[in-house]
N, C-alpha and C positions, 0 to 999 in steps of 0.2 A: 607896347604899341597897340591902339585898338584893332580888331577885328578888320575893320574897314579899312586902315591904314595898312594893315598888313596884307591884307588882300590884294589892293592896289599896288604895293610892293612886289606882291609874285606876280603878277601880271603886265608890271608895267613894262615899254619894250626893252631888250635885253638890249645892252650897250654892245657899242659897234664890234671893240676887240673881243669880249664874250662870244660875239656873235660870227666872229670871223674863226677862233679856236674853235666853235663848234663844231664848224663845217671842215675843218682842216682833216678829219682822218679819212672824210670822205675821196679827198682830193689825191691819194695817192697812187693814183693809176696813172697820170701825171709826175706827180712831186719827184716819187725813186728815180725815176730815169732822171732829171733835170737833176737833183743831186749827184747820180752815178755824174754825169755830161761835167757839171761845174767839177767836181771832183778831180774828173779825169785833165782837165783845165788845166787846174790849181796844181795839181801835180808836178804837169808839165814844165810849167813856167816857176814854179817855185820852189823851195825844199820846204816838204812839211811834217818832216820828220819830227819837232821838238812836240807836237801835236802827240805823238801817241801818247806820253804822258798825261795828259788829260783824257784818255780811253776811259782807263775806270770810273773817275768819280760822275764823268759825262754818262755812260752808260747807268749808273746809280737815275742819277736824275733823271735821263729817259725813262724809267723802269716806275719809278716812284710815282711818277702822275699817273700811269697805266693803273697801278694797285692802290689809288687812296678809294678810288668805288670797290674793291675788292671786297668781299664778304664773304670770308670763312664758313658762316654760320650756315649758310645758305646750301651746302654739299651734303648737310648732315639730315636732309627728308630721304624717305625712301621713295618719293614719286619717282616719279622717269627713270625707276632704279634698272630695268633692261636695256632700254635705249646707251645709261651712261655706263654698265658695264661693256655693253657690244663697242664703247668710242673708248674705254680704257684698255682693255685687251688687244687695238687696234692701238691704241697710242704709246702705250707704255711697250708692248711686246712685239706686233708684225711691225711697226712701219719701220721702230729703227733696225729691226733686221731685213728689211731693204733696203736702207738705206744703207746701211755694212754692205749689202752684199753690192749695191749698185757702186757704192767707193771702191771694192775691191776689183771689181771689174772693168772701171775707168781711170782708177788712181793711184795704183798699187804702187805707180814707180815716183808718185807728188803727192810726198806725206802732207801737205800742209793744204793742197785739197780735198787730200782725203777725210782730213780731221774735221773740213767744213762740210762733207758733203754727210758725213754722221752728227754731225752738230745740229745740222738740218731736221735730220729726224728724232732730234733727242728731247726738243719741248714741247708739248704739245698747248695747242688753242694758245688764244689772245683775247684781247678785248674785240677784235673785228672778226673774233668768232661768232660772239653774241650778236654784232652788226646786220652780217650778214647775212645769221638766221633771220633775222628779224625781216631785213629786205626780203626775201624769199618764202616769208611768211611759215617759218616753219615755228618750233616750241624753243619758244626765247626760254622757259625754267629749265627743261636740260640740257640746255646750250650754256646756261649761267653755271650749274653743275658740272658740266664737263670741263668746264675752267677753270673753277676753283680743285678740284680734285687734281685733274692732270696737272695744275702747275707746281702743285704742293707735292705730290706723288715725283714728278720730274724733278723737284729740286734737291729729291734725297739720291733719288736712282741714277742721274747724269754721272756724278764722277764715278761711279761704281761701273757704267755702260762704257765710258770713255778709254776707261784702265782697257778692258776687257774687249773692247771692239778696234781700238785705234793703239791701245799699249806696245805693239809689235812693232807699227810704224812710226811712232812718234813719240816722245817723251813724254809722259802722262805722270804729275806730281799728284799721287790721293790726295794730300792733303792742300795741296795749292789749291789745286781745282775745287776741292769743296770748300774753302776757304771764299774763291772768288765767286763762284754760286749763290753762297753764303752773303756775301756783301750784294749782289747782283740780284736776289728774289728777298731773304727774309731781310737782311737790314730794310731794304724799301716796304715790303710789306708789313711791318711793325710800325715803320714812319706813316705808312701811307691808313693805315687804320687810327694811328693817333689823331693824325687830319682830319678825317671823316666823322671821328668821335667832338673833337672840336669846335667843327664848324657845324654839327648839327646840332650840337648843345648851343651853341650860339646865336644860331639864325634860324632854327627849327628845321624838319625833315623835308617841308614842303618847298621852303624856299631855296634850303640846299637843293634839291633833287631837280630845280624847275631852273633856276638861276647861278647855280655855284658850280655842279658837279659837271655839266659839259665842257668845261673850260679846261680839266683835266686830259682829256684825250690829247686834243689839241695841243698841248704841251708836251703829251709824249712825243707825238706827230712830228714836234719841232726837234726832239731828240734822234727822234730816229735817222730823219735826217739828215743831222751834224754827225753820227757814227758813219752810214752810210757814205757820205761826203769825205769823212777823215780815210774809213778804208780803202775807197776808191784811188784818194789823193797820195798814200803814202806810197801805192801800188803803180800808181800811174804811169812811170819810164818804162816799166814790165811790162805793161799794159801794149802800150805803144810801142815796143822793141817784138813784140810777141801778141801781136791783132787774133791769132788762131787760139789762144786761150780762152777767149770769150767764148768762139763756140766747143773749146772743149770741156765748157763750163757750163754750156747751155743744156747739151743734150742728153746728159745724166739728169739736169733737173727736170728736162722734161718729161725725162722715164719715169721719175721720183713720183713727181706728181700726176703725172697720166692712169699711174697703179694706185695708187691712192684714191683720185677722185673713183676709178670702176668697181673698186673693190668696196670702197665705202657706199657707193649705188649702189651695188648687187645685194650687199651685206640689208643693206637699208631697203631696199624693196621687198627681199626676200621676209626680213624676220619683222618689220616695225609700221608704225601707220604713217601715212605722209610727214603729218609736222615732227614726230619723234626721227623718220631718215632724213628729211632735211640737217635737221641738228646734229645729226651723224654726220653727213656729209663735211660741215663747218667744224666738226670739233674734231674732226681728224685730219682735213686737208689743211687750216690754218694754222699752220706752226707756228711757236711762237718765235718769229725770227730776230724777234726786239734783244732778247736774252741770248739767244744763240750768238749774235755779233758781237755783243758785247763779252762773254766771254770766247768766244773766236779769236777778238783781236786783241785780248787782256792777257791770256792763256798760252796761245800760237804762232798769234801774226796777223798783219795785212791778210795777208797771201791767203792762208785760212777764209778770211772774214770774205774774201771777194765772193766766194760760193754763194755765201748769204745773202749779200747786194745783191746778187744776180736770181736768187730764190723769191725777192720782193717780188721783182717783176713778174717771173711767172705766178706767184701766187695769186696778186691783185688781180692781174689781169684777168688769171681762170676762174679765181671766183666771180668777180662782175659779170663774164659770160652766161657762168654756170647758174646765176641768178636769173635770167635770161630765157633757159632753157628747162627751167626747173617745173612750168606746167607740163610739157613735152616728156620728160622724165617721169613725175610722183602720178599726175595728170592734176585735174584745177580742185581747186577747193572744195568741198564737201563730193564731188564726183568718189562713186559708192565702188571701192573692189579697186583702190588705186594702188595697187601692194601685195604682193606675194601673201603674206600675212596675213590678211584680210580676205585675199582669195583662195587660199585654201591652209587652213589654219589645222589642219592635221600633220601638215609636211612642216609647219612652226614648229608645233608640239613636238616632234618628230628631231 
């Protein structure tokens, strides 16, 4: 194709459903709830039990559109190398031992929320980790690095956390679990690089990147969804025989996340420059709850998995805030001494 023809080609306007998947992972602040609602619906009035059968390969497919942008390569600079070890230390080691310790504390006697409410803390970042930085204007490259790292580091460390934090309560198969891990990050991540390697030999870097590759989210978007929706629906008579679960569901998450977001601030103001604790902030408050549900309700159960439905909400909702609030916190762009770090940079060293 000439030059000119091609040109015209990346430019021309995006087609309507392109154009509708773009904006779909935006819309989630919305979408979970209306999923949780239809769910809770569909439950009621129907049996949708024959549905968990389709857990797994459904969760594959959600997962898969999430990692065909995925890039390996991209974890192995040693740029933003402090900012993504202060978000690993935090991801891999404090949060899910608050998370254990918050399970223990509200779930000791409901092993199967106990199992989701460490599930919670056991992925860390997503793709609307990178998002978000972005919105917030902080450092979209170690936000891209904190994701690729943590997701790869999470999906050896999970069954080995699970045995060990939840083993007492619940029946924890090593090798199932890593098995279902296995199928749930690296089968998709294999697939989803062979895609990316295809279509950009096919249609070049630019057309991919401008017209192909947004349509991916959007399709996880629609996965997440249909899990969300199955978990809610298979749970639903529980739901509504037992109204006082929700908020015995709510108010661990919101401890979860309350400590998370202060701690990932404090950690962030104290040691990094604004756009490096932005990315802090996102790549440890965003779990990756995509994965969690999916092996939740693969591995456990509904019952498990509800923790997680109820995690979307608060997550979306307090990051969009926290986007919000973010000059008020780091203070505004280029504003000189906005960080512990920067204002007194001996107590860093230190």
């Amino acid at each position: 194709m000439p030059d000119s023809s091609m040109a015209a080609a990346i430019n021309a306007p995006l087609h309507p459903v392109v154009r509708f998947l773009g904006g779909l992972s935006k819309q989630l602040v919305w979408l979970i709830p209306a999923a949780i609602v239809a769910g809770l619906v569909s439950g009621v009035l129907a049996d949708l039990s024959s549905l968990k059968a389709a857990v797994l390969p459904l969760t594959m497919l959600m997962v898969y559109p999430m990692l065909v942008n995925f890039k390996i390569a991209e974890a192995f600079s040693l740029k933003d190398f402090k900012a993504v070890a202060l978000a690993m230390v935090l991801d891999l080691v404090v949060l899910p031992l608050v998370a254990w310790g918050i399970a223990r504390a509200f779930f000791s006697h409901e092993p199967q929320l106990y199992v989701g409410m460490i599930l919670a803390g056991l992925f860390p970042t997503s793709g609307m980790t990178i998002s978000w930085t972005g919105f917030a204007k902080g450092n979209v490259g170690a936000a891209v690095k904190m994701t690729v790292i943590g997701l790869i580091a999470a999906s050896f460390l999970a069954p080995f956390y699970l045995l060990a934090f939840a083993g007492s309560v619940v029946n924890v198969d090593l090798a199932e679990i890593a098995r279902t891990v296995g199928l749930v990050i690296l089968v998709p991540m294999l697939a989803g690089t062979l895609t990316r390697t295809g279509l950009v030999k096919a249609f070049g870097a630019q057309r991919y990147q401008k017209r192909i590759a947004p349509v991916f989210p959007g399709i996880s978007t629609l996965g997440v969804l249909a899990i969300v929706f199955v978990a809610v629906g298979l749970k639903a008579p529980m739901i509504v025989s037992k109204p006082q679960l929700l908020l015995t569901i709510a108010v661990p998450l919101l401890l979860f996340y309350g400590a998370n977001f202060v701690l990932s601030t404090v950690v962030g103001r104290w040691l990094l420059p604004r756009g490096d604790a932005i990315a802090l902030v996102y790549g440890t408050v965003m779990r990756n709850l995509s994965i969690a549900l999916g092996v939740a309700i693969a591995s456990f159960g509904p019952e498990a998995a509800l923790v997680l439905a109820g995690a979307y909400i608060v997550q979306v909702q307090a990051a969009a805030w926290y986007v919000k609030a973010t000059d008020r916190v780091f203070g505004p762009i280029g504003e000189p001494a906005t960080t512990e770090a920067s204002a007194q940079p001996s107590r860093t060293a230190a």
